[in-house]
DRENGULUM-32025 format. One record per residue: residue number from 1; x, y, z of N, C-alpha, C in turn. Coordinates in nm, 4 decimals. Example, Ala and Ser with C-alpha at 12.3 -4.5 7.8 and 13.67 -1.06 7.14 Angstrom:
+-----+----------+----------+----------+----------+----------+----------+----------+----------+----------+
!   k !      n.X !      n.Y !      n.Z !     ca.X !     ca.Y !     ca.Z !      c.X !      c.Y !      c.Z !
+-----+----------+----------+----------+----------+----------+----------+----------+----------+----------+
!   1 !   1.3190 !  -0.5690 !   0.7800 !   1.2300 !  -0.4500 !   0.7800 !   1.3200 !  -0.3300 !   0.7800 !
!   2 !   1.2850 !  -0.2250 !   0.7080 !   1.3670 !  -0.1060 !   0.7140 !   1.2900 !   0.0030 !   0.7870 !
+-----+----------+----------+----------+----------+----------+----------+----------+----------+----------+
END
This chain:
+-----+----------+----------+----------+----------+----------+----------+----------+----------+----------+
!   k !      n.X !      n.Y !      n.Z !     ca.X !     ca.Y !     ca.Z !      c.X !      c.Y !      c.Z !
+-----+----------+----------+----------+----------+----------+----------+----------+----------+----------+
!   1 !  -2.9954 !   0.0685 !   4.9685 !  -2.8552 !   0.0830 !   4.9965 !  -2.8157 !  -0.0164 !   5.1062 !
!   2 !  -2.7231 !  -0.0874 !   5.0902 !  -2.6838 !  -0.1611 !   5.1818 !  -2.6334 !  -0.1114 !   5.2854 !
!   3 !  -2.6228 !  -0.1576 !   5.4353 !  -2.6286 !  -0.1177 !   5.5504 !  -2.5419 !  -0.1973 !   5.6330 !
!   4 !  -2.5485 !  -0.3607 !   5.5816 !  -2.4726 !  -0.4501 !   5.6733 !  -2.4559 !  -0.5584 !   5.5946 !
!   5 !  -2.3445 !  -0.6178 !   5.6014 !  -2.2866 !  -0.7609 !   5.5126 !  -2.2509 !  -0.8622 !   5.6190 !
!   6 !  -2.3105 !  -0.9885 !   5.5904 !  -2.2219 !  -1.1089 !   5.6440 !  -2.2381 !  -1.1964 !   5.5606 !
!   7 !  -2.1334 !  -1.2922 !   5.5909 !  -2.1382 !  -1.4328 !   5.5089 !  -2.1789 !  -1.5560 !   5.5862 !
!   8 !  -2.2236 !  -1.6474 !   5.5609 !  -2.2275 !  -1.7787 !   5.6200 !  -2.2969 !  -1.8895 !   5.4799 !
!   9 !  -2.2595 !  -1.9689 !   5.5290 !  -2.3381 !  -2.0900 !   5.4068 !  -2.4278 !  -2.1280 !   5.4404 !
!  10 !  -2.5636 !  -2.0461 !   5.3936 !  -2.7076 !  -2.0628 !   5.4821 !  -2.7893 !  -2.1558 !   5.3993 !
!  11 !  -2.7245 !  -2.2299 !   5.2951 !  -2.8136 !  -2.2819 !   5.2380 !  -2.7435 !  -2.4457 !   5.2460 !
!  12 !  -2.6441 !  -2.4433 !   5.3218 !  -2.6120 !  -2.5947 !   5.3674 !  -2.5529 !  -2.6808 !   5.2344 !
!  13 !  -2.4813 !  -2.5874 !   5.1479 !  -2.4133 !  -2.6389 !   4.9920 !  -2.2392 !  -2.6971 !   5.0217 !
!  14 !  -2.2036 !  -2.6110 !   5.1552 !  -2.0465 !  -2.6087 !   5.1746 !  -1.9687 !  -2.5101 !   5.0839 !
!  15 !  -2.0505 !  -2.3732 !   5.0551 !  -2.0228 !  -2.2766 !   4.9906 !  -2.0871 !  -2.1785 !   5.0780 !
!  16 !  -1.9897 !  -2.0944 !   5.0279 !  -2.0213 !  -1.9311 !   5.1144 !  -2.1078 !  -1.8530 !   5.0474 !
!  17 !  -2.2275 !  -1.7865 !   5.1293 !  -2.3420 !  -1.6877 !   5.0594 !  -2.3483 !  -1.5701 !   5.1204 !
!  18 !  -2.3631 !  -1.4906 !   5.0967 !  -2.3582 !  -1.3232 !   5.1310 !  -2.4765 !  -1.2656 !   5.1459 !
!  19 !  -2.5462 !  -1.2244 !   5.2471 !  -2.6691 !  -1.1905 !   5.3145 !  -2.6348 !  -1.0506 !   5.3803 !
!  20 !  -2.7252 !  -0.9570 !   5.2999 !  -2.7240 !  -0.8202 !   5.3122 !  -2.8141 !  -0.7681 !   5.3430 !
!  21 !  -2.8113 !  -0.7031 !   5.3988 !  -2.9403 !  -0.6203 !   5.4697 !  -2.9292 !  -0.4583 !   5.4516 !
!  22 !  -3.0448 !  -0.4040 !   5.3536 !  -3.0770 !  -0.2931 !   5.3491 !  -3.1930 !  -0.2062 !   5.3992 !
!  23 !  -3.1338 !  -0.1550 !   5.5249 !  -3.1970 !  -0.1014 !   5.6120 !  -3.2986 !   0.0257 !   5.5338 !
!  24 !  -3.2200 !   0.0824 !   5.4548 !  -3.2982 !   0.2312 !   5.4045 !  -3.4578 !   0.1459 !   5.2933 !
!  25 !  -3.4745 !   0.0191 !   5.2440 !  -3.5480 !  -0.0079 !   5.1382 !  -3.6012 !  -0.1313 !   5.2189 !
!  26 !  -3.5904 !  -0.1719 !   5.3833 !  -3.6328 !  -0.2527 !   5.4314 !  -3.6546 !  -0.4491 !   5.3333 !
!  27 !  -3.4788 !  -0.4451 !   5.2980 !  -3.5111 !  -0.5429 !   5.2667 !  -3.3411 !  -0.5965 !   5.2815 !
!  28 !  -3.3663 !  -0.7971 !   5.2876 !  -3.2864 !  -0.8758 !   5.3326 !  -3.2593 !  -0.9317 !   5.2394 !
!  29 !  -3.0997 !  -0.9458 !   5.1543 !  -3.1016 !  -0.9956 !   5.0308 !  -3.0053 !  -1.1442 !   5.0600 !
!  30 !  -3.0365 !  -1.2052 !   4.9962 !  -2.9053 !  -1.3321 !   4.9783 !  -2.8546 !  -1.3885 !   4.8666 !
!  31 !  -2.7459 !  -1.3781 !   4.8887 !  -2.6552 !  -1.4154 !   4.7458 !  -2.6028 !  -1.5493 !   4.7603 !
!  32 !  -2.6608 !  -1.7023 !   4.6989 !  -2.5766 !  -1.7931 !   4.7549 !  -2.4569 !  -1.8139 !   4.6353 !
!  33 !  -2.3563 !  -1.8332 !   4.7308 !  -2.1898 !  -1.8629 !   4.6568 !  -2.2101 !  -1.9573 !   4.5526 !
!  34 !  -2.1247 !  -1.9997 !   4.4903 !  -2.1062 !  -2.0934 !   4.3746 !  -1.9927 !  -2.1706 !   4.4353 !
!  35 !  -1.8854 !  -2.0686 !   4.5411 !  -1.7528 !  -2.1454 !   4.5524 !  -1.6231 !  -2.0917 !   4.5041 !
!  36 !  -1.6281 !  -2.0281 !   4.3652 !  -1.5811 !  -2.0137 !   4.2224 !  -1.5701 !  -1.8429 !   4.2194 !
!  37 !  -1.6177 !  -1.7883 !   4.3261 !  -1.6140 !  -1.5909 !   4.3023 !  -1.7730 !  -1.5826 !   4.2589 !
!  38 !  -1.8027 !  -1.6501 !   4.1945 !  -2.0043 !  -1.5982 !   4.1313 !  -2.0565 !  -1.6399 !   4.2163 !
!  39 !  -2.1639 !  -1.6081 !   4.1992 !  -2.3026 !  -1.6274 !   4.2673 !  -2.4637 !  -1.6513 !   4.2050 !
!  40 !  -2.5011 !  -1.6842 !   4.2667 !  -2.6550 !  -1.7389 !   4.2006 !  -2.7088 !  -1.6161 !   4.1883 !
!  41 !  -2.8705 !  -1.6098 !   4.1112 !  -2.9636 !  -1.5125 !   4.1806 !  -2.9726 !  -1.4770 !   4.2747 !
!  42 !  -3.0167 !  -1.3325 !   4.3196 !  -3.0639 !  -1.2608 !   4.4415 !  -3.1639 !  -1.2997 !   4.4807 !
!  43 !  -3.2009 !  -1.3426 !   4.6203 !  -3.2883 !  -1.4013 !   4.6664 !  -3.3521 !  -1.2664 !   4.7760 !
!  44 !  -3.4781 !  -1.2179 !   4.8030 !  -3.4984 !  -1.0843 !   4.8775 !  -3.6215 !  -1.1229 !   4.9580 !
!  45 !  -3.6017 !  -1.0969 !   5.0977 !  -3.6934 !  -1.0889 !   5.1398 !  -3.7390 !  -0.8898 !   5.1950 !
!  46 !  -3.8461 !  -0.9031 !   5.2075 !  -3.9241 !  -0.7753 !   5.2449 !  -3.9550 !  -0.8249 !   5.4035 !
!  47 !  -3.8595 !  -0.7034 !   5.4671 !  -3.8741 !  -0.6486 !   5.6605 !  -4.0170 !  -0.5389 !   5.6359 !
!  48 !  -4.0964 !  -0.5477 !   5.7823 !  -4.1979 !  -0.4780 !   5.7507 !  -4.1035 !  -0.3266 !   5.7252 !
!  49 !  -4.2428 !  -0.2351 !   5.6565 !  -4.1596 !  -0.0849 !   5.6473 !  -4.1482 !  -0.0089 !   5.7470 !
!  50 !  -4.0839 !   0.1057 !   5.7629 !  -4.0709 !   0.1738 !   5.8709 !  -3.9954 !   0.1126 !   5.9770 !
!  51 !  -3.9263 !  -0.0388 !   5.9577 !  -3.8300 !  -0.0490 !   6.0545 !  -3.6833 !  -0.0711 !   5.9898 !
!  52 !  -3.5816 !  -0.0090 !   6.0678 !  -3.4376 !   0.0246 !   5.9973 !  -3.3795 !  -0.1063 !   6.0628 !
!  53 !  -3.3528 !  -0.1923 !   5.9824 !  -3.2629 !  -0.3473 !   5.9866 !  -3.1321 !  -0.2658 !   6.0123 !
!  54 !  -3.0482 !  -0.3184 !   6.1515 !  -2.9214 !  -0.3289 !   6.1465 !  -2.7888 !  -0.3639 !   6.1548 !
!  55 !  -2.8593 !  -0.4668 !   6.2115 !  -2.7265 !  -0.5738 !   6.2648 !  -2.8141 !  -0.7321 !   6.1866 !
!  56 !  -2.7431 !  -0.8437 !   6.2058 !  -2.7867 !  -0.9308 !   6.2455 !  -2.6892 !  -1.1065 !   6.2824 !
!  57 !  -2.7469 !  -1.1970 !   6.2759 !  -2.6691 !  -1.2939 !   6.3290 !  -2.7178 !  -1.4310 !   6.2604 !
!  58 !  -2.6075 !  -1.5473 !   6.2239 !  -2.6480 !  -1.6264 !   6.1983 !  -2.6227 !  -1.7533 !   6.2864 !
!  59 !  -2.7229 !  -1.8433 !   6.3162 !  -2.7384 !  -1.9284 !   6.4597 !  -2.8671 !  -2.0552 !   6.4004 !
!  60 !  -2.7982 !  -2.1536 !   6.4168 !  -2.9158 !  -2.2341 !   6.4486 !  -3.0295 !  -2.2456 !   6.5878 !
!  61 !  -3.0784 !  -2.1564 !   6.5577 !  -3.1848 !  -2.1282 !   6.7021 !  -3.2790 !  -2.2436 !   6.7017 !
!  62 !  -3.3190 !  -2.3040 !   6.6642 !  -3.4030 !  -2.4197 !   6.6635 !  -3.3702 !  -2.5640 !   6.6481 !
!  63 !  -3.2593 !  -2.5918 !   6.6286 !  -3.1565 !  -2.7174 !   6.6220 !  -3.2121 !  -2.8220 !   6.5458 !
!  64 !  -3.2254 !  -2.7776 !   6.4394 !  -3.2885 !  -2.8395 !   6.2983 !  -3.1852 !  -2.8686 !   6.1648 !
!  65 !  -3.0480 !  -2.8322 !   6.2598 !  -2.9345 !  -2.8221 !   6.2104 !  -2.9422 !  -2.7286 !   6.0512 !
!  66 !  -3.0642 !  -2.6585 !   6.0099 !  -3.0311 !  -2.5145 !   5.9168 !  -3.0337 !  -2.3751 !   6.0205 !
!  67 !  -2.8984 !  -2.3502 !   5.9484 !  -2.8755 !  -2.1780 !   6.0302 !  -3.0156 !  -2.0768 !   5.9830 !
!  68 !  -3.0250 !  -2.0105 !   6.0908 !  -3.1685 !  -1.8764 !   6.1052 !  -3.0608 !  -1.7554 !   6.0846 !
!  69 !  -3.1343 !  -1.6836 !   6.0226 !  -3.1202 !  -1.5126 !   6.0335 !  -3.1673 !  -1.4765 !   6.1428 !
!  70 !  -3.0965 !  -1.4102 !   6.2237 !  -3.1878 !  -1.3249 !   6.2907 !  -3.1351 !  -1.1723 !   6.2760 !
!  71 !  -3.2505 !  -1.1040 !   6.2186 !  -3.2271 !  -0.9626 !   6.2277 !  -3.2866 !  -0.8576 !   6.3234 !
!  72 !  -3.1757 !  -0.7679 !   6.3629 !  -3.2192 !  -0.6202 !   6.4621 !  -3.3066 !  -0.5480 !   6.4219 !
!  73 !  -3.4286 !  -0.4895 !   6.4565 !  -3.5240 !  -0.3805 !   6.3630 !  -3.4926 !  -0.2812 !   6.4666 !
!  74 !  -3.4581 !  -0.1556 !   6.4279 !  -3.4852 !  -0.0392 !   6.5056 !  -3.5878 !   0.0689 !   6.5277 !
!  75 !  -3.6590 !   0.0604 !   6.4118 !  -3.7513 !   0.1246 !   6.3913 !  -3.8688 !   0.0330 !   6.4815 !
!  76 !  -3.8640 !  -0.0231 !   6.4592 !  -3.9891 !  -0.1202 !   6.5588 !  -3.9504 !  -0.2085 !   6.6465 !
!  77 !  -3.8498 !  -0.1907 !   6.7021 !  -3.8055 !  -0.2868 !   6.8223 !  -3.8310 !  -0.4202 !   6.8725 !
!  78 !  -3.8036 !  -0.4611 !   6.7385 !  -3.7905 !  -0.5961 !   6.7320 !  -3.7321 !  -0.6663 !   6.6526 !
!  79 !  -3.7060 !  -0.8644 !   6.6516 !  -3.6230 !  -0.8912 !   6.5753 !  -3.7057 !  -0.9833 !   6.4815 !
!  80 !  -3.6395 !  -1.0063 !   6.3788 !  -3.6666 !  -1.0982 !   6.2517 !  -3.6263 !  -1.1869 !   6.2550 !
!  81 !  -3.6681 !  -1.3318 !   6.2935 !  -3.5795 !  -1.4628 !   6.2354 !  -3.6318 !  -1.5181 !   6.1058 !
!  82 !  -3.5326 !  -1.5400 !   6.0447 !  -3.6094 !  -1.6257 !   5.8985 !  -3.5509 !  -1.7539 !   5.8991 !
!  83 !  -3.6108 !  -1.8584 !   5.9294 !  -3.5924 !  -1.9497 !   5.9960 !  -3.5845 !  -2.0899 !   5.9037 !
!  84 !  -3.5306 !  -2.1843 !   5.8085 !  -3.5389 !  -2.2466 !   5.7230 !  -3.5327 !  -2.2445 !   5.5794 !
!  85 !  -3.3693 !  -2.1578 !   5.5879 !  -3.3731 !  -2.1270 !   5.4314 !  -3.2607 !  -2.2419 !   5.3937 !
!  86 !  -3.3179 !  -2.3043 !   5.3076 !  -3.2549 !  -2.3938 !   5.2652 !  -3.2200 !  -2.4002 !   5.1392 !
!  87 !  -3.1679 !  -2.4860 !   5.0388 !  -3.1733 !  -2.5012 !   4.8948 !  -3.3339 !  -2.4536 !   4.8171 !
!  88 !  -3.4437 !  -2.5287 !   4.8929 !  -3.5657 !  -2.4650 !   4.8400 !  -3.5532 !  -2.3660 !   4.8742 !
!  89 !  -3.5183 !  -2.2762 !   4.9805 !  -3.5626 !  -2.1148 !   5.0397 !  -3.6907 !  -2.1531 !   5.0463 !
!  90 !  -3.7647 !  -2.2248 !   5.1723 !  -3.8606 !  -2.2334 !   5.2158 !  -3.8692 !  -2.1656 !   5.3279 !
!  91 !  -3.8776 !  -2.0320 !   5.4102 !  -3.8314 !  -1.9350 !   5.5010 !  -3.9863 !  -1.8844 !   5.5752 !
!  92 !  -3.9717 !  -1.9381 !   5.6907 !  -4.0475 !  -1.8962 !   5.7727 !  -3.9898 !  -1.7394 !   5.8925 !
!  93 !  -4.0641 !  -1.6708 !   5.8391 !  -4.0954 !  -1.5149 !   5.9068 !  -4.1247 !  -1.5276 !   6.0030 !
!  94 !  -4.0421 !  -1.5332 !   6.1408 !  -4.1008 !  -1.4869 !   6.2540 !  -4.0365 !  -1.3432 !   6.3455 !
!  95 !  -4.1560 !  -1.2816 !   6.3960 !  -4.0655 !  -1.1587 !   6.4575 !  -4.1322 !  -1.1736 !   6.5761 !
!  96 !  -4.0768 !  -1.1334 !   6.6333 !  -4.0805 !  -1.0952 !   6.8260 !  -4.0760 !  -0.9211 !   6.8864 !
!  97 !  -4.0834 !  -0.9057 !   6.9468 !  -4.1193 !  -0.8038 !   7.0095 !  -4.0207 !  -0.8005 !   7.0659 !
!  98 !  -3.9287 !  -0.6537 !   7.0839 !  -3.8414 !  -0.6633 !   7.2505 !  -3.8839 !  -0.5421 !   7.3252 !
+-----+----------+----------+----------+----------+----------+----------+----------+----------+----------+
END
């Protein structure tokens, strides 16, 4: 069940994609735009289990000029960046501790 919606164009097309996060099934979905109202395939990543995703933010944290996810975990108090999603969705997993 979805939990939280944002948009940003994370895949660097100049189209808008929709990145959802479902906290109850611990998973991060992305929809990239077409432009046009459609959208591509669902793209999903898996948050470890047992932590409830609830917020998150999109930021180039590494100035590689592609925007990062970073997601809130509550259940485990910490955050998720997925860091290099690009046209490939080549996405590096990193989490931190807070």
């Amino acid at each position: 069940m979805p939990s939280y919606v944002t948009t940003a164009d994370i895949n660097q097309d100049n189209q808008t994609d929709i990145i959802i996060i479902d906290s109850e099934n611990s998973f991060i979905h992305i929809l990239p735009g077409y432009g046009n109202g459609t959208f591509s395939n669902l793209t999903t990543f898996v948050n470890d289990k047992g932590t409830q995703s609830f917020s998150s933010a999109i930021i180039d944290l590494n100035n590689d000029n592609q925007l990062d996810i970073v997601i809130v975990n509550y259940g485990a108090d910490d955050i998720l960046i997925l860091s290099g999603y690009s046209q490939s969705s080549s996405v590096i997993p990193i989490q931190y501790s807070i």
